[in-house]
N, C-alpha and C positions, 0 to 999 in steps of 0.2 A: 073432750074432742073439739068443741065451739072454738075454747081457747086454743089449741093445736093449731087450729086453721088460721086463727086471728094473728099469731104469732109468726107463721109461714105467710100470709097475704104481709105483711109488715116486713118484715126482710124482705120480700120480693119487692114491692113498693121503694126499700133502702137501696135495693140492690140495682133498679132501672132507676132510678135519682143518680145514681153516681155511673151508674154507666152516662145519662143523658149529659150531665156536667162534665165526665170526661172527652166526650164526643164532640160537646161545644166549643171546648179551650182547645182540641185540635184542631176544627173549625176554625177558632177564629187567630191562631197560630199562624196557622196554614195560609189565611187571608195576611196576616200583619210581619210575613217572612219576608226577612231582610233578604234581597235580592241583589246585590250589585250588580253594574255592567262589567264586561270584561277588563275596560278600562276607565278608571273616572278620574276627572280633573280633583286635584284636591287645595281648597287653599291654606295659600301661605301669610302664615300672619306675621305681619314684620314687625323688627323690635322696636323700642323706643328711639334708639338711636341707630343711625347707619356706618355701616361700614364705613371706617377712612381709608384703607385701600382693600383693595380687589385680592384675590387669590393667585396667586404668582408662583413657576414653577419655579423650585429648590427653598418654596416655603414646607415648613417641619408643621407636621398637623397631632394633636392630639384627639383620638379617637375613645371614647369610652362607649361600650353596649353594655346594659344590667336588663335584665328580668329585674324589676323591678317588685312583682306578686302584689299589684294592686292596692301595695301598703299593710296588707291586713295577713302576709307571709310573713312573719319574723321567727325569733328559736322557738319561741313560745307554740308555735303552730302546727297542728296536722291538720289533714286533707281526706276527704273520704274517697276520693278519685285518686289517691296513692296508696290507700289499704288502710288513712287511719280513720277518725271516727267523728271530725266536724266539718258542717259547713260553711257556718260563720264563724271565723278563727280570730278574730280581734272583735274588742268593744270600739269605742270611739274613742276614749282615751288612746290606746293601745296604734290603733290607724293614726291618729295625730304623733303619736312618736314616731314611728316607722318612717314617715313620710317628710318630718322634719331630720332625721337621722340622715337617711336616705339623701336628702338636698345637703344637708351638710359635708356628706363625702364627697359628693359631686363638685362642689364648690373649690374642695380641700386639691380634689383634683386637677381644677385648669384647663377643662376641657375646652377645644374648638369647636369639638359637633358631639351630642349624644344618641343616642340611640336607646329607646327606651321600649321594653314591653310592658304586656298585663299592666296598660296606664288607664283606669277608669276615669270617664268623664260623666258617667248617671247610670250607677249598680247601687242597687240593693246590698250587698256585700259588701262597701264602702260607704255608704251612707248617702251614696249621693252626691259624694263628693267628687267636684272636679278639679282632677290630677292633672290634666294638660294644662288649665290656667296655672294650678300650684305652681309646678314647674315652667311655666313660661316668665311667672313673676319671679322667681327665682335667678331669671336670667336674661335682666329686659330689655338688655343691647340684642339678644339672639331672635333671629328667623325660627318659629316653629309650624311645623305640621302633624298632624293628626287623622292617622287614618284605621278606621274602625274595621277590627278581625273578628268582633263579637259585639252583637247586636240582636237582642233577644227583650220581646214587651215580659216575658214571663219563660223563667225556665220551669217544668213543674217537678222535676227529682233533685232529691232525695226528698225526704222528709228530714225537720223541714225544707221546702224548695228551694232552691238560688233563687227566683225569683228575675227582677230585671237585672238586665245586663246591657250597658255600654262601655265597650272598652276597646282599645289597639294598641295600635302602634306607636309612639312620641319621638319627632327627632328635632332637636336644636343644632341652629347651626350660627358660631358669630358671624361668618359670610353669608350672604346673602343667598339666598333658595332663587332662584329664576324660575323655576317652575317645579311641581311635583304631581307625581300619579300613582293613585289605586290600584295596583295590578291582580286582578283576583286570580286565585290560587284553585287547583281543582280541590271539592268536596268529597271526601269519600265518602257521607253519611248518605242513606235514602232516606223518603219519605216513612213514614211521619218523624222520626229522630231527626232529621237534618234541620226542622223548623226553629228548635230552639238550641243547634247546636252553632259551633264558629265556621265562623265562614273567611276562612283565613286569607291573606295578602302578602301581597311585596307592595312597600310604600318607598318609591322610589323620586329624589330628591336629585337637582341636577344643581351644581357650578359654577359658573361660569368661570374660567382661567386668562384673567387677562393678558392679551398680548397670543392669543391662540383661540383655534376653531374647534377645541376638544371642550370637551366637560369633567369636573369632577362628579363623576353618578354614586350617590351614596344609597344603598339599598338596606333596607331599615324588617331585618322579618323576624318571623317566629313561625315555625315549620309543626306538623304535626305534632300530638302526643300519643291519645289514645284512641288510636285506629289499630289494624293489624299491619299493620305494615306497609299496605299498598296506597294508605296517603301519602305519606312519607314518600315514596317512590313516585306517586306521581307529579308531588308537588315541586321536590327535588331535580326531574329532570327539567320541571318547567322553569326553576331558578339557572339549571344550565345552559337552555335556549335561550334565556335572555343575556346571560351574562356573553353570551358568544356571541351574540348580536351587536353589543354594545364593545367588545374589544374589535371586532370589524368597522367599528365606528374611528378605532384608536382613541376612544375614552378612557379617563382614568374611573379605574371603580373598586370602590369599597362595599361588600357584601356584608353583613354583619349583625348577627342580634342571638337569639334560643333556635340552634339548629335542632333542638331535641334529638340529637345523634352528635355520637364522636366520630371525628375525621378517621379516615381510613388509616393513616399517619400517624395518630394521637396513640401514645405510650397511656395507655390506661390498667396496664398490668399491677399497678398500685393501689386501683380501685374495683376489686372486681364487684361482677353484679352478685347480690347478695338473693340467695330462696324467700322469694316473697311479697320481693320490694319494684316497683312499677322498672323496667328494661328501656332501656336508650337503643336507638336505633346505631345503625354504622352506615357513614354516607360515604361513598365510593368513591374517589376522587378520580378513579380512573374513567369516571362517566364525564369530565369536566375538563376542557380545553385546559392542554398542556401548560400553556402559557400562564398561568393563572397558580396563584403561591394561597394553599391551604395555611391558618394558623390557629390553634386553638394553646392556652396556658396548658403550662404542667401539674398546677397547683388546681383543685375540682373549683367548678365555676358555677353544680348546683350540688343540692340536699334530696334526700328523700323525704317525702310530710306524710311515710308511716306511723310516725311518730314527733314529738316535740325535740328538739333538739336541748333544747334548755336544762340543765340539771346533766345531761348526759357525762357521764367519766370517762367512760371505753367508749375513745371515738373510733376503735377499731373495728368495732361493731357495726358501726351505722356508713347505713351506703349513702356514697358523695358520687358525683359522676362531674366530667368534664365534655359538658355538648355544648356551650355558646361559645363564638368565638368569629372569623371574619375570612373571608375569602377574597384576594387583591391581584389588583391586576400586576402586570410583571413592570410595569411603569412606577413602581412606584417603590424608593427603596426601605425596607422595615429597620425601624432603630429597636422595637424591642414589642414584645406584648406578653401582656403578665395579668394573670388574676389580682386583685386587689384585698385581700383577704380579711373581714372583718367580721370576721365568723359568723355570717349568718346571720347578723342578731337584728336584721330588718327585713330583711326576705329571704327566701328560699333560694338566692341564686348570689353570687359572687360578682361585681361590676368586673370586666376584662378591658384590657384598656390598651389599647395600640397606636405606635408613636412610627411616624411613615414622613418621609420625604419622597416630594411632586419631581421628579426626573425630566431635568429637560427634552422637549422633543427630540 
């Protein structure tokens, strides 16, 4: 009996220890929650060398967006937030390819401005490694900014935890940035889950066009994943006020990165959703000033990380979906935009890459 008791007073003791540890880290969560202002200045780190000339209308722009996956997405990887079964999906070897791969398609590509998501600058997940310098070195004539969608001292789920998290948004530009802003996005998470969850953005990147009073506004996002649906929707309309805002201005704008939804428009009858595997949203275009030219590839621009892609034969099987891609103003005429398709074998998502000429006033 003595023992009965000693062994019941011991679990209970076990059991208030890890409630009071857990009570704490929500505490002190709660105290060290990323908060942004509605809008914050973000700076712009200029390249090594400067522009020799300015941005000029019936100049031809190369645009490329990738999801990026932090480096540590390539075939090799699942995800326990897609149904599969890790949470650190790369070693450090493994993040060092990806990320060299990753630059070297970029490179192969030409681009004038990029748009980059899931680009960590001090995760647990990546080692720590900072992805915005990576890529700024990479590219040391370009303008880059960096604005943080996730920011977390300690995530504490799954077992093991994600742990810290810094990461957002990256965009390079060989013109010159005149300025750039934070635009925070509404949160649909409540307290206590909202503490270590994203607290997502529009990092918006302005122009200048010489020889004119307009801007080219490049808007750099990554919209909800895994909410029910009414992140997505509120975030979505907040990206329509703005972009309506800014063609009242008679701005040129490029909209563009992980809608995590396919355009209302997008032919995605070649990929349907498959039983099981995480569902993409559909963004409405009908909610979104007329004037304004939806385009997402035909070719899928992500993967599913139910599983590794790697090894796979029947890619019939495995769901691909097509939700990044870019929303432009009617100023600007499109020469083409197409997935770039490299199967995946660095991250989770396909770079899309859109080729636009500035329309004179």
């Amino acid at each position: 009996m003595k023992i009965f008791k000693k062994i019941i007073k011991t679990l209970l003791i076990l059991i208030c220890a890890l409630v009071l540890v857990f009570v704490m880290l929500i505490i002190y969560l709660t105290i060290t929650e990323y908060k942004p202002d509605p809008v914050e200045s973000l700076t712009v780190e200029s390249g090594a060398a400067e522009s020799d000339t300015g941005l000029l209308t019936g100049d031809a722009l190369t645009i490329v967006s990738w999801n990026v996956g932090y480096g540590a997405l390539g075939d090799n990887a699942d995800f326990f937030m897609d149904g599969g079964s890790h949470v650190y999906t790369a070693d450090k070897e493994r993040l060092s390819e990806n990320l060299s791969g990753i630059g070297t398609i970029l490179s192969d590509l030409g681009p004038d401005i990029i748009l980059l998501q899931e680009t960590d600058i001090d995760s647990a997940r990546s080692y720590h490694t900072d992805e915005f310098r990576y890529f700024m070195d990479m590219f040391p004539s370009f303008d880059g900014t960096f604005a943080y969608n996730y920011n977390a001292r300690f995530v504490p789920f799954p077992l093991p935890p994600i742990g810290e998290v810094g990461s957002g948004l990256v965009t390079l530009s060989a013109y010159d940035i005149e300025r750039s802003e934070r635009i925070s996005l509404p949160c649909p998470f409540k307290w206590p889950v909202r503490v270590a969850n994203l607290k997502r953005c529009l990092s918006v990147n302005r122009i200048p066009i010489e020889g004119s009073d307009k801007e080219l506004v490049i808007i750099n996002l990554h919209l909800e994943a895994f909410d029910d649906g009414e992140g997505k929707a509120a975030q979505t309309k907040m990206l329509a006020d703005f972009l309506k805002n800014e063609l009242e201005a008679g701005n040129y704008i490029i909209a563009g990165g992980d809608f995590n939804q396919s355009f209302s428009s997008t032919d995605t009858s070649g990929y349907p959703e498959l039983e099981g595997c995480w569902h993409s949203g559909i963004l409405d275009e009908s909610n979104f000033d007329s004037s304004l030219t939806f385009l997402q590839p035909s070719v899928p621009s992500g993967r599913s990380l139910d599983r590794p892609l790697e090894g796979v034969q029947d890619t019939d099987s495995f769901q691909f979906y097509i939700i990044d891609g870019f929303i432009i103003s009617d100023n600007l005429t499109v020469i083409s935009v197409e997935t770039v398709n490299h199967g995946f074998k660095y991250t989770d998502h396909n770079p899309v890459v859109l080729k636009v000429v500035i329309d004179p006033e």
